[in-house]
C-alpha positions as CSV (number, residue, x, y, z in Angstrom):
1,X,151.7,-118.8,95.4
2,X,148.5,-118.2,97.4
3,X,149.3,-114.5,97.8
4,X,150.1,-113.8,94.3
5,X,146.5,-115.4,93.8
6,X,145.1,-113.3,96.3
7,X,146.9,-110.0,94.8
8,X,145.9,-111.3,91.8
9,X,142.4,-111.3,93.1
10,X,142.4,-108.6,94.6
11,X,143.7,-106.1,91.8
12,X,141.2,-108.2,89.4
13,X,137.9,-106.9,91.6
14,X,139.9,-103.9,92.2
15,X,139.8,-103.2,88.0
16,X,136.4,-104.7,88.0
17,X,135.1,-101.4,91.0
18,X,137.1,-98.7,88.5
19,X,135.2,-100.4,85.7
20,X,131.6,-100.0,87.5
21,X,132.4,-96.6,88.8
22,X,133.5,-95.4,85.5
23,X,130.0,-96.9,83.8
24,X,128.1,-95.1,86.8
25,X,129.9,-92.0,86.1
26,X,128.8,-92.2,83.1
27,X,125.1,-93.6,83.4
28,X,125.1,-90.2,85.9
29,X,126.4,-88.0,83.5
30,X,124.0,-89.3,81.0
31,X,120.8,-89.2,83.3
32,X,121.8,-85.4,84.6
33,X,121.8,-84.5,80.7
34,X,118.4,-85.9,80.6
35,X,117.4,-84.3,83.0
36,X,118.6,-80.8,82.1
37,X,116.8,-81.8,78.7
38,X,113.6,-82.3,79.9
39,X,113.6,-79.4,82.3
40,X,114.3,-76.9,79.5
41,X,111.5,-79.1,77.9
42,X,109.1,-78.3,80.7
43,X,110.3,-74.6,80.4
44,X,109.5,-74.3,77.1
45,X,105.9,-75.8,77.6
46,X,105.3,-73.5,80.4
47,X,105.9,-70.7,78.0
48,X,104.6,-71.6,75.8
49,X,101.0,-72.5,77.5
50,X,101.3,-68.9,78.7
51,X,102.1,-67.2,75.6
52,X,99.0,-69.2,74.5
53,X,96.6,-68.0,77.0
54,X,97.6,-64.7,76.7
55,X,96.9,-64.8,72.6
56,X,93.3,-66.5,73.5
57,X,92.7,-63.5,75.9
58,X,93.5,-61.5,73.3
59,X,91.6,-63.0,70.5
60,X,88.8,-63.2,73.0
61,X,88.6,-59.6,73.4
62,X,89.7,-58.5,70.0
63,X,86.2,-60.1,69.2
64,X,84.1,-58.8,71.9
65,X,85.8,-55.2,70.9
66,X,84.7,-55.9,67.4
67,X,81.1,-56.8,68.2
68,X,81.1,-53.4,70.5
69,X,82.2,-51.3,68.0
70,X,79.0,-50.8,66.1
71,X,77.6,-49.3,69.6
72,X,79.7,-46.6,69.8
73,X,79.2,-46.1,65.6
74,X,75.7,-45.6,66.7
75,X,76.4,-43.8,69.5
76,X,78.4,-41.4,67.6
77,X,75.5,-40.8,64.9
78,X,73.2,-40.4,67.3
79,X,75.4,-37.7,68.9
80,X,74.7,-36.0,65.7
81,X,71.1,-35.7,66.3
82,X,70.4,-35.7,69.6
83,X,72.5,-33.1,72.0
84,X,72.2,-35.0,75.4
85,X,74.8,-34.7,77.7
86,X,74.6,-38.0,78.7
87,X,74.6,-39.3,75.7
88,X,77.8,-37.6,75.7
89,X,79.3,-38.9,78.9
90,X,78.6,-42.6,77.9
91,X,80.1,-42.1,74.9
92,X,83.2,-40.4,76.5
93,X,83.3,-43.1,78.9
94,X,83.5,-46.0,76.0
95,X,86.6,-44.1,73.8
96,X,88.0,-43.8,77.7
97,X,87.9,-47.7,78.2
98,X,89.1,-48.2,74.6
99,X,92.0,-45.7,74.7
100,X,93.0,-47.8,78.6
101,X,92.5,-51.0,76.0
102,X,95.6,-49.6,73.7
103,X,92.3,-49.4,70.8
104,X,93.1,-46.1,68.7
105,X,90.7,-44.9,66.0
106,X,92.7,-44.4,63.0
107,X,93.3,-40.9,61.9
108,X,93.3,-40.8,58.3
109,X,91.1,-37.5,57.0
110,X,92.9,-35.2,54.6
111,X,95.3,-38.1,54.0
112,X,95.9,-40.4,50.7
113,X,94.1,-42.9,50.6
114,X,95.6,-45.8,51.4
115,X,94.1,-49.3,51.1
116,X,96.1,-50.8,54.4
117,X,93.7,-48.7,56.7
118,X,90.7,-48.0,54.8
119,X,88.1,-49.0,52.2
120,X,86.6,-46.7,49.6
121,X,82.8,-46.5,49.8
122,X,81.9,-43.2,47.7
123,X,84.3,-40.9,45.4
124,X,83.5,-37.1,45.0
125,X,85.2,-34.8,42.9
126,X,88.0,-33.0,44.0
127,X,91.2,-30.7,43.4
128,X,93.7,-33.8,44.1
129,X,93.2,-37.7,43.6
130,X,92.7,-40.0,46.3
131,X,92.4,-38.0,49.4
132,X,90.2,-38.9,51.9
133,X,87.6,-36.1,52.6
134,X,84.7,-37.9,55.1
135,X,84.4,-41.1,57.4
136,X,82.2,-42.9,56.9
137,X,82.5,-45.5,59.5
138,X,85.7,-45.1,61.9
139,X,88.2,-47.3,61.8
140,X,90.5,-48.5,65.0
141,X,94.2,-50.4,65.7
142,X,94.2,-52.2,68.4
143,X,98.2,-52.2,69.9
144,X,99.5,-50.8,66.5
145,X,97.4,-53.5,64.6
146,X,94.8,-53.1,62.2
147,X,91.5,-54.3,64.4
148,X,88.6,-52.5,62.0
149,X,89.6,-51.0,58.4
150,X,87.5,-47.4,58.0
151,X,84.9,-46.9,55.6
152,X,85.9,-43.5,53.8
153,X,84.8,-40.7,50.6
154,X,88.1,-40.2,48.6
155,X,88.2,-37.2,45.9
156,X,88.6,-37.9,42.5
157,X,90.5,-34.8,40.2
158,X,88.2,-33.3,37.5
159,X,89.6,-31.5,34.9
């Protein structure tokens, strides 16, 4: 009798340590999916922090471009004027450091007019509608984005 109550016993607590191993199997299985979840979390932060600071670097100097740009429109007109060639290698210089920038002055004379990259500040007449004939104030894309519209004279067609 006393060793079928110890067998008994003993297959009791052995059922009882396959019951708490399977639970912390489980619990284990459960924490390492946490885990895994919350790394990929942290990822995704990380990322996403640095996808941010890069967008505020660029923003930052998408605006300090901007505020630049009327420098080198009155560099340029001044160009027109005054023949100095160091007027000329300054102003080389600045479309050098915008070109190294990826900032591209939009190319648009001759064209059609179109309202995407330009705004129309005079109309002359013309043999064809909407063409633009003159700048008037350059426009630029900074990485294949529109960072300044141009200013621009478009013909009219008179009869």
């Amino acid at each position: 009798m006393e060793e079928k109550k110890k067998k008994l016993k003993k297959h009791q607590n052995t059922k009882q340590v396959e019951f708490e191993l399977e639970q912390a199997k489980e619990q284990i299985k459960e924490y390492k999916e946490r885990y895994l979840r919350a790394l990929a979390d942290y990822q995704n932060l990380e990322k996403r922090v640095v996808q941010e600071k890069v967008q505020i670097i660029g923003n930052a100097n998408k605006q300090l471009i901007l505020k630049l740009l009327p420098f080198l429109d009155n560099l340029e007109k001044a160009g027109l004027f005054v023949k100095d060639s160091g007027l000329k290698m300054i102003k080389d210089e600045f479309h050098r450091i915008l070109k190294d920038e990826n900032i591209e002055e939009i190319q648009i004379v001759g064209k059609e007019f179109n309202p995407e990259f330009a705004e129309v500040v005079d109309i002359v007449k013309g043999e064809k509608d909407n063409i633009v004939i003159e700048v008037i104030r350059k426009g630029y894309m900074l990485n294949g984005k529109i960072l300044r519209i141009a200013q621009v004279k478009v013909t009219k067609k008179t009869k």
